[in-house]
KEBAVO-618580 format. One line per field, with one value per residue (C-alpha): residue number from 1; residue in one letter; z, y, x. Coordinates in steps of 0.001 Angstrom, whole numbers, plus 500000, padded with zeros to 6 digits. Each point is the difference from the previous one (the first is absolute). Layout:
<recs>
seq: [NUM:...]
type: [A:...]
zz: [Z:...]
yy: [Y:...]
xx: [X:...]
</recs>
This chain:
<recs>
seq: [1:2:3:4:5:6:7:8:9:10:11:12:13:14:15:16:17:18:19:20:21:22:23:24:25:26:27:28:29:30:31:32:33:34:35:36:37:38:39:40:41:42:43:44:45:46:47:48:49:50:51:52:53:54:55:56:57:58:59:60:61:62:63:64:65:66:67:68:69:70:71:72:73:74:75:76:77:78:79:80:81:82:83:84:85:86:87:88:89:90:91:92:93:94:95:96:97:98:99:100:101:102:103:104:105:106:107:108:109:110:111:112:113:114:115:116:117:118:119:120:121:122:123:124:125:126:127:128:129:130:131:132:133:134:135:136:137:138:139:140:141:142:143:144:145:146:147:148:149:150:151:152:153:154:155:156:157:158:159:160:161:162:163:164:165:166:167:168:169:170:171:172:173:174:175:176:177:178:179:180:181:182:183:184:185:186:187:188:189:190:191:192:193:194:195:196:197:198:199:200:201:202:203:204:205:206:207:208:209:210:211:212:213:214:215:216:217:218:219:220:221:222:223:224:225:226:227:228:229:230:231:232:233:234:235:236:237:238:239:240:241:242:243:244:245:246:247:248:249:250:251:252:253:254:255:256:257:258:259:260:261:262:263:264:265:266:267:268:269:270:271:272:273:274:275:276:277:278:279:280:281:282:283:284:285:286:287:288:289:290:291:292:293:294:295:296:297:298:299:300:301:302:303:304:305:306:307:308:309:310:311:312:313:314:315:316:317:318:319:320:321:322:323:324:325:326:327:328:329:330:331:332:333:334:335:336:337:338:339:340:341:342:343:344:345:346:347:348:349:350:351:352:353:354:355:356]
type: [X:X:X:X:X:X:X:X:X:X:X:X:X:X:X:X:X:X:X:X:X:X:X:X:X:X:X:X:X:X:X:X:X:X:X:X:X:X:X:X:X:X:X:X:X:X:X:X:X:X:X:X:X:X:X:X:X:X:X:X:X:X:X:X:X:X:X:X:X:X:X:X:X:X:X:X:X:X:X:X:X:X:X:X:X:X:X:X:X:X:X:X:X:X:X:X:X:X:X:X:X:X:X:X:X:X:X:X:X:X:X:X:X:X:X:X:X:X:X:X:X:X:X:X:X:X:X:X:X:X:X:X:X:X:X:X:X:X:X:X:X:X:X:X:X:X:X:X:X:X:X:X:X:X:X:X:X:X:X:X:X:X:X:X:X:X:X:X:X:X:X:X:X:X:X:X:X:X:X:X:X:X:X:X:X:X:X:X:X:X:X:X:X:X:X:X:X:X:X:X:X:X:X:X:X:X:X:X:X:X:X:X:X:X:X:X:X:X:X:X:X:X:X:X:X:X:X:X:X:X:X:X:X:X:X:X:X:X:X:X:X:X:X:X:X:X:X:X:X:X:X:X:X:X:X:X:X:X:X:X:X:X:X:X:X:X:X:X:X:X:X:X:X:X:X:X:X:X:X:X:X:X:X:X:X:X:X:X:X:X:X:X:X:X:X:X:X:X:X:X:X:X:X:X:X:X:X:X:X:X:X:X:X:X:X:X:X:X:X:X:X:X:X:X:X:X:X:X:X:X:X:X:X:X:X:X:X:X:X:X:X:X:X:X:X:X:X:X:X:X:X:X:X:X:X:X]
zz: [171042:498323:496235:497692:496760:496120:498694:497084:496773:498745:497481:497555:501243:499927:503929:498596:498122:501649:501697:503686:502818:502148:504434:500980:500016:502394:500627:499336:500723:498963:497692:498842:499700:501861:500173:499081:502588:500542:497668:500205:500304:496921:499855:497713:500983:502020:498855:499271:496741:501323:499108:501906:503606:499978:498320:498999:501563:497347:498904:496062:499154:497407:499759:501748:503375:499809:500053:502356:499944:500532:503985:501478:497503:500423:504574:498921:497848:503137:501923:498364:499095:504218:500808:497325:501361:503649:498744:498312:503465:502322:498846:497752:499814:496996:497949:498704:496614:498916:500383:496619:498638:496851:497541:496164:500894:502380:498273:500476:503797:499938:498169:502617:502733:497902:499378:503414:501620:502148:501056:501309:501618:501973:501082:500841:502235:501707:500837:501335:503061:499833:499269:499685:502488:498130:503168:499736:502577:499493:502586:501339:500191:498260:500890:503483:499658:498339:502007:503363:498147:499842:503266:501257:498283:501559:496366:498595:502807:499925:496014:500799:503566:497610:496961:501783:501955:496636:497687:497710:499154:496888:501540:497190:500678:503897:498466:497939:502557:502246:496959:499292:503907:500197:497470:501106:503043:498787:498209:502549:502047:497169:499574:503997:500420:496505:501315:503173:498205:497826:501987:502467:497184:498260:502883:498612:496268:497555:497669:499733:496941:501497:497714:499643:501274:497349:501628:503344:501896:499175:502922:498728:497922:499720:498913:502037:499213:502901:500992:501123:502824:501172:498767:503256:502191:496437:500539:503610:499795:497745:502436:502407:498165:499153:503500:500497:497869:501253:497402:498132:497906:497519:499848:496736:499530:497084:500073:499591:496118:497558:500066:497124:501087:500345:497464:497293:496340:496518:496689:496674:497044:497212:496715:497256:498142:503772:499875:497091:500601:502961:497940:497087:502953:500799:496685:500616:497347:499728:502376:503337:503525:502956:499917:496586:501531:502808:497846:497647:502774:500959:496572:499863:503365:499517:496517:501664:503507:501105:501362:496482:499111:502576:497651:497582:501542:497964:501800:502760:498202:497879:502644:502184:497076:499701:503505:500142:496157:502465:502660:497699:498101:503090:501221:496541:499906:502843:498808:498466:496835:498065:496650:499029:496876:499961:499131:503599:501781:502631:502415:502287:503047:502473:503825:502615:503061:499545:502359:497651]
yy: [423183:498028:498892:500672:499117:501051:497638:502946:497769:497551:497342:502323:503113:502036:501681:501128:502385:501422:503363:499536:502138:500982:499875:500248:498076:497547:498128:496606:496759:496532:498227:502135:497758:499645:500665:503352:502809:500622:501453:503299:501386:499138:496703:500577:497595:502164:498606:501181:500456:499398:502016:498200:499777:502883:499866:502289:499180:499998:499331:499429:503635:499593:503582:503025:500850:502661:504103:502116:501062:497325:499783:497871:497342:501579:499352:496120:499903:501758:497472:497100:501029:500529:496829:498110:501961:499054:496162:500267:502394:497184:497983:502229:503327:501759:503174:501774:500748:503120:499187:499271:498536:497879:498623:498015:496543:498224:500735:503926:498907:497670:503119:502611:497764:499698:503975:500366:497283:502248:502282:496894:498243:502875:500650:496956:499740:503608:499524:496378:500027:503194:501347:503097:501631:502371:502831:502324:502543:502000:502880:497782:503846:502755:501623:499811:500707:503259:501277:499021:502568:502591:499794:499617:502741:503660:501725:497619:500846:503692:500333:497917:502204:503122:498794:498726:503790:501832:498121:502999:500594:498429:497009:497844:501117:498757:496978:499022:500433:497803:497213:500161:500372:496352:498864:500531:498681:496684:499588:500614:497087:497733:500585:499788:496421:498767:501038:497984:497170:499513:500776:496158:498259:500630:498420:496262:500827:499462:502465:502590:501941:502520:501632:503448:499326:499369:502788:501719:496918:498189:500863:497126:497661:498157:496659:498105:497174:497957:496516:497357:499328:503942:500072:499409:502920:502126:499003:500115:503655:501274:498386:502175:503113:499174:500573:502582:501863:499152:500830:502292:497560:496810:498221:497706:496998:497498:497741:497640:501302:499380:502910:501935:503304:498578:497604:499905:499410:501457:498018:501410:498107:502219:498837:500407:503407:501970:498788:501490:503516:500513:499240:502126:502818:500112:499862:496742:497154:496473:499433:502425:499432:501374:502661:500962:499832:502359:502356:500269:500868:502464:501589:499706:501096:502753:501108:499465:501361:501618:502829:500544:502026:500112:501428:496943:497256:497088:500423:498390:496632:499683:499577:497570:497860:500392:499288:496802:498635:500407:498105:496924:500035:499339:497456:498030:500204:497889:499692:502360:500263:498707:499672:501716:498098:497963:496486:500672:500873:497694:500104:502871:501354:503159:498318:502874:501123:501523:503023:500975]
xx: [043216:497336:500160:497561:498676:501139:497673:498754:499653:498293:500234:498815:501955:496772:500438:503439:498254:497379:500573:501475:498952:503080:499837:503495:503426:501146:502934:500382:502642:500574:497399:497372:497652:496752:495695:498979:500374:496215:496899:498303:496427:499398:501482:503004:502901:502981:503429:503371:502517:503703:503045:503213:499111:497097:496422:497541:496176:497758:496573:498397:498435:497480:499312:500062:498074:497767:501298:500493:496349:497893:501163:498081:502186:503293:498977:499494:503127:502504:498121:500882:503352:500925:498022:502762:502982:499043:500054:503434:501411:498618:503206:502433:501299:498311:501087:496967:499600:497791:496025:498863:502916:499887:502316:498856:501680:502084:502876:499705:499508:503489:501446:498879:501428:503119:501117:498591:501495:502925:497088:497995:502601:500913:496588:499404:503411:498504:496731:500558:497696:498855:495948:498340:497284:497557:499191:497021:498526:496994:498404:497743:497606:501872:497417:500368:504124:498781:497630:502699:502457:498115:498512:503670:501579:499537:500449:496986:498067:500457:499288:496424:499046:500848:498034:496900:499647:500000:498080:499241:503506:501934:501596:501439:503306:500112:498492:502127:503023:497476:500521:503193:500844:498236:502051:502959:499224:498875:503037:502077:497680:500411:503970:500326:497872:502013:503003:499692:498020:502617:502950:498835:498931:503449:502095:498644:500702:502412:498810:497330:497892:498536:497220:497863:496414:497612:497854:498803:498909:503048:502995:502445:500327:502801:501262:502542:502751:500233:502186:497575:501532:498937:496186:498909:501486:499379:495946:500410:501116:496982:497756:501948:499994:495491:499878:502245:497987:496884:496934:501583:501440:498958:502738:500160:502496:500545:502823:501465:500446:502686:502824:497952:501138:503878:500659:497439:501186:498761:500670:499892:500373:501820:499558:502272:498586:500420:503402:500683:497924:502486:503235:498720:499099:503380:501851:501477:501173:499098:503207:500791:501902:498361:502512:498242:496594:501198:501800:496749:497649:501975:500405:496150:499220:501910:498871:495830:500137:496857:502473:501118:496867:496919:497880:500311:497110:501555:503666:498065:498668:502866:502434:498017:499624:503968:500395:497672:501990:503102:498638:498396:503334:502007:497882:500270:503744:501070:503730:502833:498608:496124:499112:496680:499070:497002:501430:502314:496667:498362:497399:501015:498071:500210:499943:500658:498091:496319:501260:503063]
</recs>
């Protein structure tokens, strides 16, 4: 495992401060020191902020990307981004954090790594070795496929021969039957080829999300968590199944990606005034247990179910925000008891997976 750099200050401490944009952890041994991992697009220096043996890879943010809208900006930035996590997975095994992570300062960073550190180092320890395959198949001519089923089924064909030899009668009715007939029938198609698709692909992986096609054209797409050592029976199997299907098909393949869809991480930073919002939400003191935290949820999730009155909209929103002051306050209180008074308060941060 190569060594890398946590060369983030200078004499004047100035990089400390500046806003860090967060890649992923890694694991790291011995001596830390060492050149910077690599630069970006851009030319912003790649490096890394150590907690024990793992490290955070980071880059100074000066300011936020562009939004959502302008996409032609947000392209470059995923760009980038992969073209740096491809660098660091070349040599280490990297834990993705959430695109479009930042924290103020490297100490929010060291602070992450340090109420997340269990989280990392187990990640790290499961996805040693292992990458992710992004698979996409498209009709290659949904058109064709739908004109093939309803030349091939006798019902379709009947409906048409009956509505072409009485053109002056109302037809909408046998029309729409002729629709949804088609439907079903390319559904069907698309379940039966992502069935079988996915059924050989599986065989080579460790894990599998399987998701809901993004629309029509789309019969799977699925991303894939494969061992290294099988990517090349996994990519000699979609060639396989690209001929199989002959032209019906585009098969689409990128890989090899960091496990985003496995093991990818969100931080939040909570400051102080949230903390205390979610103790005063549950009618807690400056002192409490976890048993007391559990016991007041209940009370309150009791007292706000949306089952308590449907006809009352703010049931709803009240007990989600109960629900989510329940969650932050067991994150924050790591041992048998926690103080909630501000002069006991340090820098605390959610870690857990993006897909929770």
């Amino acid at each position: 495992m190569q060594n890398y750099d946590v060369q983030y200050k200078t004499k004047e401490h100035a990089v400390d401060e500046l806003a860090k944009y967060l890649y992923g952890v890694i694991g790291l041994t011995g001596n830390l020191a060492g050149a910077p991992i690599a630069s970006d697009d851009k030319g912003n220096r790649i490096y890394t902020i150590g907690y024990k043996d793992i490290a955070c890879v980071v880059s100074d943010s000066t300011g936020a990307d562009s939004g959502p809208a302008d996409k032609e900006a947000l392209m470059r930035h995923l760009i980038s981004h992969q073209s740096v996590m491809e660098k660091v997975m070349a040599v280490n095994t990297i834990i993705p954090v959430k695109i479009g992570t930042r924290l103020a300062a490297a100490k929010d960073v060291e602070g992450a790594l340090a109420w997340g550190y269990a989280e990392f180092s187990t990640r790290l320890k499961a996805f040693e070795g292992k990458v992710e395959a992004e698979v996409t198949a498209l009709w290659s001519d949904i058109n064709g496929v739908i004109k093939r089923i309803a030349e091939e089924d006798p019902e379709i064909r009947d409906l048409k021969n009956m509505i072409s030899s009485s053109p002056a009668r109302d037809n909408r009715a046998e029309r729409i039957k002729i629709g949804s007939m088609i439907k079903d029938g390319l559904d069907w198609e698309r379940e039966r080829i992502h069935g079988e698709a996915l059924r050989s692909l599986k065989r080579y992986a460790v894990d599998t999300v399987d998701r809901d096609p993004a629309d029509e054209k789309v019969v799977m797409s699925c991303a894939f968590l494969l061992e290294k050592e099988g990517m090349d029976a996994f990519y000699s199997t979609l060639e396989e199944l690209s001929g199989r299907f002959g032209g019906m098909l585009n098969f689409k393949c990128v890989s090899p990606l960091p496990a985003y869809s496995f093991s990818a991480i969100k931080i939040k930073k909570v400051g102080y005034d949230d903390l205390l919002r979610a103790k005063e939400m549950l009618g807690l003191g400056e002192q409490a247990r976890i048993d007391d935290i559990r016991a007041a949820y209940r009370r309150e999730a009791l007292k706000y179910h949306p089952d308590n009155d449907r006809a009352d909209p703010d049931l709803g929103a009240r007990f989600e925000a109960i629900t989510k002051a329940h969650h932050l306050l067991k994150k924050y209180c790591q041992g048998s008891s926690c103080s909630f008074k501000e002069d006991a308060f340090e820098l605390f941060f959610i870690v857990e997976p993006l897909m929770s």
